[in-house]
N, C-alpha and C positions, 0 to 999 in steps of 0.2 A: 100507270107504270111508275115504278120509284127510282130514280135517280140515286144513283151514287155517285158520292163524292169524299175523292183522297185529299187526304188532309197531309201534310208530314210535318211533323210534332221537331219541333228543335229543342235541342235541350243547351240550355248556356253552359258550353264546356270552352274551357280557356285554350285558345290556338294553340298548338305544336311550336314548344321551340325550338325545336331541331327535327322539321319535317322530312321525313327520309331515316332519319337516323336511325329509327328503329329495325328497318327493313336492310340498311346495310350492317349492323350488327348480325341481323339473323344471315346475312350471306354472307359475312367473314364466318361467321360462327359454321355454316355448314362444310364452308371452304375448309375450316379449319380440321372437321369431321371426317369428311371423305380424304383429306393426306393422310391423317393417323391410321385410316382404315386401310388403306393402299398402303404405305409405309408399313402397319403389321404383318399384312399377308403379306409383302414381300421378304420380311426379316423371319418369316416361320421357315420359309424354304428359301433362303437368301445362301444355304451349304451347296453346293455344288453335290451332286456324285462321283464317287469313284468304288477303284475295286472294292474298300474297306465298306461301301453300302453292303454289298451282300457277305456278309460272312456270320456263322451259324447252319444249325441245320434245318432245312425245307422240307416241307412235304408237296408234293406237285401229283396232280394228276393231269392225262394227258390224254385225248381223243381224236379220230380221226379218219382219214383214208390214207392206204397207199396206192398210187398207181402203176401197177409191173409196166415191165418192158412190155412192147406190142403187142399193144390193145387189151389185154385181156381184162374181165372185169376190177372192178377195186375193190380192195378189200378193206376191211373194217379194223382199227386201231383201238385199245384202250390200255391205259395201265394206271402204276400207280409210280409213285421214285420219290427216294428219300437223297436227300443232297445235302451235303456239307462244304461250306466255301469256305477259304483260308483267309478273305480279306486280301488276299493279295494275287490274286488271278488265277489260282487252281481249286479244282475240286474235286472230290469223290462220289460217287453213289452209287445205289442199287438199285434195281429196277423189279417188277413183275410187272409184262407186258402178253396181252392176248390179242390174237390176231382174228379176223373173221372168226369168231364163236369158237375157235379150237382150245378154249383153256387155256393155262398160264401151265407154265412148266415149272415143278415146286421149287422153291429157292428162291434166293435172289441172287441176280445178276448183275456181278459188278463192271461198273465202271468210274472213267477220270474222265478229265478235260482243262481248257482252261478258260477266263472267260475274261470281258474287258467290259465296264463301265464307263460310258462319257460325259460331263459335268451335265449334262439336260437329261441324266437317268434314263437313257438309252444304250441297247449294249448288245455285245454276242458274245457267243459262245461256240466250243465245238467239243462234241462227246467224242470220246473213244471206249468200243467198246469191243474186246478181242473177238476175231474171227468176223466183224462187220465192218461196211463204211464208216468213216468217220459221219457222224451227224452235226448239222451246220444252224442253229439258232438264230434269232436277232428275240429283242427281250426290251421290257418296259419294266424297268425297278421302281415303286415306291420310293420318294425322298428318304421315310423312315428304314425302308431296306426290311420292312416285312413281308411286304407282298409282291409278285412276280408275275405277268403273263408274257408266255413264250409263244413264237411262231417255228416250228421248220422249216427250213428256207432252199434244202435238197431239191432238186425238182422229182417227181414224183410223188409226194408228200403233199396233202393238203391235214397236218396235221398241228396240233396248237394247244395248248396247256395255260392252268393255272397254278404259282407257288404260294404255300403261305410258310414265315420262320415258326417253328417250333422249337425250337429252340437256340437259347442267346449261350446258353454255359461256354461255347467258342470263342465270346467276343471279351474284348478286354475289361 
């Protein structure tokens, strides 16, 4: 049977004058990495929101159910809507909306509303659209103010959307 045996080789290397030093170099140095990197993501969206995030026009599509009055089954939501915000809490649009499978009715259907922004890019809205209830939103804006998911907030309504801007030619 052969015997082995560890040997460990030293090599004449001159002592550390400043042992530690190099290890708290590299922890200042990371310390100093992670603020800059915390520090820029905060300074990317360090703007608040308000009305002026959403202004231009969106395109949103929108799906869902409604739930009638008493009991009766629910029906099935989809559409599409083109939106234009003013940056300052009003806006316009059109809609083509199909209900349970019966097709969209040709045209488009206009409506207004107005809508509110709060610095944490959260917000609502309310449509008005002639001869219906008024429809009652809550909404999550993109800091950049391109993109948009909306909830219904009616009761009856489990219905919910997404916006994207298509166009800025509204904005200053």
């Amino acid at each position: 049977m052969e015997k082995k045996v560890l040997t460990t080789l030293r090599f004449n290397t001159p002592p550390l004058e400043n042992p530690g030093g190099t290890m708290k170099f590299r922890i200042s140095l990371f310390l100093l990495t992670l603020g800059l990197a915390a520090l820029s993501t905060s300074t990317a969206y360090a703007r608040p929101c308000s009305n002026q995030t959403l202004k231009g026009t969106y395109a949103n599509s929108l799906h869902g159910l409604i739930y009638p009055p008493g009991g009766s089954a629910p029906l099935v939501l989809a559409g599409v809507v083109k939106t234009t915000y003013d940056g300052n809490g009003t806006f316009t649009q059109v809609d083509a909306v199909g209900v349970n499978g019966s097709g969209v009715t040709p045209g488009w259907r206009p409506g207004s509303g107005t809508y509110s922004v709060n610095p944490d890019c959260t917000g609502t809205s309310t449509i008005v659209i002639p001869g219906m209830p008024d429809l009652h939103l809550q909404f999550v804006v993109s800091p950049s103010g391109n993109t948009v998911h909306f909830v219904v907030i009616d009761p009856g309504f489990a219905t919910a959307g997404d916006s994207e801007r298509i166009d800025k030619s509204d904005q200053d």
